[in-house]
N, C-alpha and C positions, 0 to 999 in steps of 0.2 A: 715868343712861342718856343716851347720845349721839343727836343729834338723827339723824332719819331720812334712812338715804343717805351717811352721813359716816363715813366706814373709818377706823381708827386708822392711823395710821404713825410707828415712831417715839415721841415725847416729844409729840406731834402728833396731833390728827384731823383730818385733810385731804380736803377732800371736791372737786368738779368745781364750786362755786362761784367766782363773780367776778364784779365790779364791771360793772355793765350800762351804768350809768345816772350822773350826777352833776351836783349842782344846787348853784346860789347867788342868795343873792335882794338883791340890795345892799340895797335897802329896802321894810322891815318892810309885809307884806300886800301888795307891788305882784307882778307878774309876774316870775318867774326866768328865768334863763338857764342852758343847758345847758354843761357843760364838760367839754373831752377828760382837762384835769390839775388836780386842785386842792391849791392850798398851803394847809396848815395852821398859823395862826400860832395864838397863847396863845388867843385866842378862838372857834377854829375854823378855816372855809373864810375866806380871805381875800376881803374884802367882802362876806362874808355877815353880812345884818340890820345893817348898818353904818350905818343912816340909818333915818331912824325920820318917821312924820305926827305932827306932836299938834296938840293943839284949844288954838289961839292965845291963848285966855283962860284956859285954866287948865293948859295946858303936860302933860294927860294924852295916853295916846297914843291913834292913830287905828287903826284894822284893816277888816279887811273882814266883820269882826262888822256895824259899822256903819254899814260904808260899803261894800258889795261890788264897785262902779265902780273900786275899787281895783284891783280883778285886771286892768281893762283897760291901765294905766299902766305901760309897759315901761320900766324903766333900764338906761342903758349907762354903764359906764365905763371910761376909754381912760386909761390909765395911760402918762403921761412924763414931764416934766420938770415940768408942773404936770397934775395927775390933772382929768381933766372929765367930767361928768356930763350924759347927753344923756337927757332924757324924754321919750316920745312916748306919747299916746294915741287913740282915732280920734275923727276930723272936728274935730281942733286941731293947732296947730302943732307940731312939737316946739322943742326947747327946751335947749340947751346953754349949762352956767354951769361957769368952776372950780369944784373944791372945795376949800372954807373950810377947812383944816385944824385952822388956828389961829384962837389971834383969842380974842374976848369970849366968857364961859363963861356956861349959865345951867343950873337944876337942873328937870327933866321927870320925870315919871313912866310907868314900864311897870311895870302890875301895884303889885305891895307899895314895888316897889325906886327910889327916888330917882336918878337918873343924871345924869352932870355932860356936857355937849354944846354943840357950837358951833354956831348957829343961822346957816342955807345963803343968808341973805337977802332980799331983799324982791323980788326979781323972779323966782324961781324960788318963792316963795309963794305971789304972786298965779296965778302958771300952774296950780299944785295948785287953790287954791280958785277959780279959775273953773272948773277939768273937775267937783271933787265936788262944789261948790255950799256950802262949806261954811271959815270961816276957821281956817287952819292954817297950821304952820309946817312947813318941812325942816329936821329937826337929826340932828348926825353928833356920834356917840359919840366924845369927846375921847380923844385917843391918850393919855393918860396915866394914864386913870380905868380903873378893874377894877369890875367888876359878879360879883360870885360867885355860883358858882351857892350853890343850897341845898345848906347844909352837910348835911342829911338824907339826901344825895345824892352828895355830893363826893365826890372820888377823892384828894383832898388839898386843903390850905389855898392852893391855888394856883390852881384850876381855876378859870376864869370864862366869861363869855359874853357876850357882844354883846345885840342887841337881839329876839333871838329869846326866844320866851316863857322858858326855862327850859336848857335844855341846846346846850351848840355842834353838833351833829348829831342829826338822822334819819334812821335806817335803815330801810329797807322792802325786801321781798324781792318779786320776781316773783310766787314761787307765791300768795303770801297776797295779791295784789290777785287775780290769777286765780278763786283761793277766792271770793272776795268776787264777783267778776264773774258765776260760775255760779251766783248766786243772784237774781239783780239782773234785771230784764226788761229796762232798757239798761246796757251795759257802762257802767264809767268809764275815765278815765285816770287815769293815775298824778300826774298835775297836781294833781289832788283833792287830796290830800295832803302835798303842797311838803314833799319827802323832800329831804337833801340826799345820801342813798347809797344807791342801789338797787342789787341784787345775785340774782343767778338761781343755783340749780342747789345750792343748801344742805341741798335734803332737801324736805318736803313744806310745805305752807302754815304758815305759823308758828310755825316752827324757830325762826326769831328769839327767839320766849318763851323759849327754854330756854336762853341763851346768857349768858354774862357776862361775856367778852369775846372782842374776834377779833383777828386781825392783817392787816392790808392792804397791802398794799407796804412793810412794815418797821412801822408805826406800832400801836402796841398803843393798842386802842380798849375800854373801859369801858359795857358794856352794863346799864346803872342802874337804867331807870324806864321802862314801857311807857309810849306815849303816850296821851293820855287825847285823845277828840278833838273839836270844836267845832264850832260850826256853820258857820264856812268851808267844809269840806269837803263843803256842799250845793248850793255858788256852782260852778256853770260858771264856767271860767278862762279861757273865751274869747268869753263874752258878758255875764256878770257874772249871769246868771239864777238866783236862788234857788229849791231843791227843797226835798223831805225824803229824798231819797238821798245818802250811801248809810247819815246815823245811823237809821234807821227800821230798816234790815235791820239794820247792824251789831249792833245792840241788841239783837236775840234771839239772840245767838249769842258774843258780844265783850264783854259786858259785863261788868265787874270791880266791886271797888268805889269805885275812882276816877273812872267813868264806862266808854264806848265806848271802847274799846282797839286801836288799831289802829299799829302801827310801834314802832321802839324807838328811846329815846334813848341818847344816846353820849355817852363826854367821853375825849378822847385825850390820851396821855400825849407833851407838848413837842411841836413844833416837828415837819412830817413834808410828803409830799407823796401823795395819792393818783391813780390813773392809771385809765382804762376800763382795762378787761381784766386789771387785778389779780385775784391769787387772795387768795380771804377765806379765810382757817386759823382755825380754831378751837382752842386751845391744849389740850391733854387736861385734864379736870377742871374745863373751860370755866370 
């Protein structure tokens, strides 16, 4: 059965859906940025989860698990002839360094998975650990290392991922935060969730569940594994304050047996570019 709202046409179910919204977070748990176009290279959105905190002493990584002051720390990067990375957070300087492309390698931990990364310096360190109080490094996932997703998961023996927990995208639709909002005594935003493709007009709250794959401005995209969700998503993203919204509600209602479920993951096939106002297709037989 085709999701609600979604006409056949065609080898196609084509519906009034398209790309609302789109996110990238260079580094891992800090604040995103919004984008009009995003390229997709082998590991997703280009500079997405590209750079990662870890705890200086034992090179695991940092999140806003346990550090929520992390949402307040915006990255820019200005890509040209040498890529620079600019950090700001409030009542501190900011803070512009190259990026270490190359260079001396060492081996960090996100989650299970061991990854090989070039560590961003000693002066853009100390900047990190004087805002969270806490010693840590900046390291950027070396351009020649593949992190794969789980093969449980895989779409092939090629797919991998950067330094996001598990898959190179998240999907999230308008109506299902909507859903989610008419339940809630204060709304949220869509921030909560550090979606990297939001998408309106696919049919009713949580279309998404039903889906296996779509197509977005030409790129065929792999709808895998709903997301299971954590306790970031109780952190205000623009004061760093922790709740129990929105897992408190989500959890009568969204609960799977993976946990809270709320967005879906994606893994796309090669090399694509996505655009706002693209239409999302749904291939018949989804």
């Amino acid at each position: 059965m085709l999701a609600r709202g979604i006409q056949v046409a065609g080898n196609e179910a084509i519906g009034a859906a398209a790309v609302t919204a789109l996110y990238h977070y260079p580094i891992k748990s800090c604040a995103g940025a919004a984008l009009d176009v995003a390229a997709l290279d082998a590991r997703g959105i280009v500079h997405d989860r590209e750079f990662m905190l870890v705890d200086a002493a034992n090179g695991r990584f940092l999140t806003q698990r346990e550090l929520p002051r992390m949402a307040l720390i915006t990255p820019r990067l200005d890509d040209g002839a040498d890529t620079v990375l600019t950090v700001s957070a409030p009542g501190v300087s900011p803070l512009s360094v190259p990026v270490r492309a190359s260079g001396p390698t060492r081996e960090v931990i996100v989650w299970r998975d061991g990854c090989r990364v070039v560590d961003q310096g000693d002066e853009i360190a100390r900047w990190f650990a004087a805002f969270l109080g806490v010693a840590c490094r900046l390291v950027r996932l070396a351009d020649d290392f593949e992190r794969k997703v789980d093969p449980a998961y895989a779409t092939s023996a090629r797919d991998q991922v950067g330094f996001a927990d598990g898959f190179p995208l998240l999907l999230i639709s308008e109506e299902s935060l909507a859903d989610l909002n008419a339940r809630l005594a204060e709304p949220l935003p869509m921030n909560r969730f550090r979606p990297n493709v939001v998408v309106a007009g696919a049919g009713g709250p949580f279309a998404e569940d039903g889906w296996s794959r779509v197509r977005i401005g030409g790129t065929i995209l792999h709808v895998v594994k709903a997301c299971a969700r954590c306790a970031i998503t109780t952190t205000d993203q623009r004061t760093a304050a922790v709740g129990k919204e929105p897992l408190t509600t989500l959890a009568t209602y969204r609960r799977g047996e993976r946990g809270v479920l709320f967005g879906q993951n994606l893994i796309h096939e090669g090399p694509g570019t996505i655009r706002l106002g693209d239409r999302v297709e749904i291939p018949a037989g989804r």
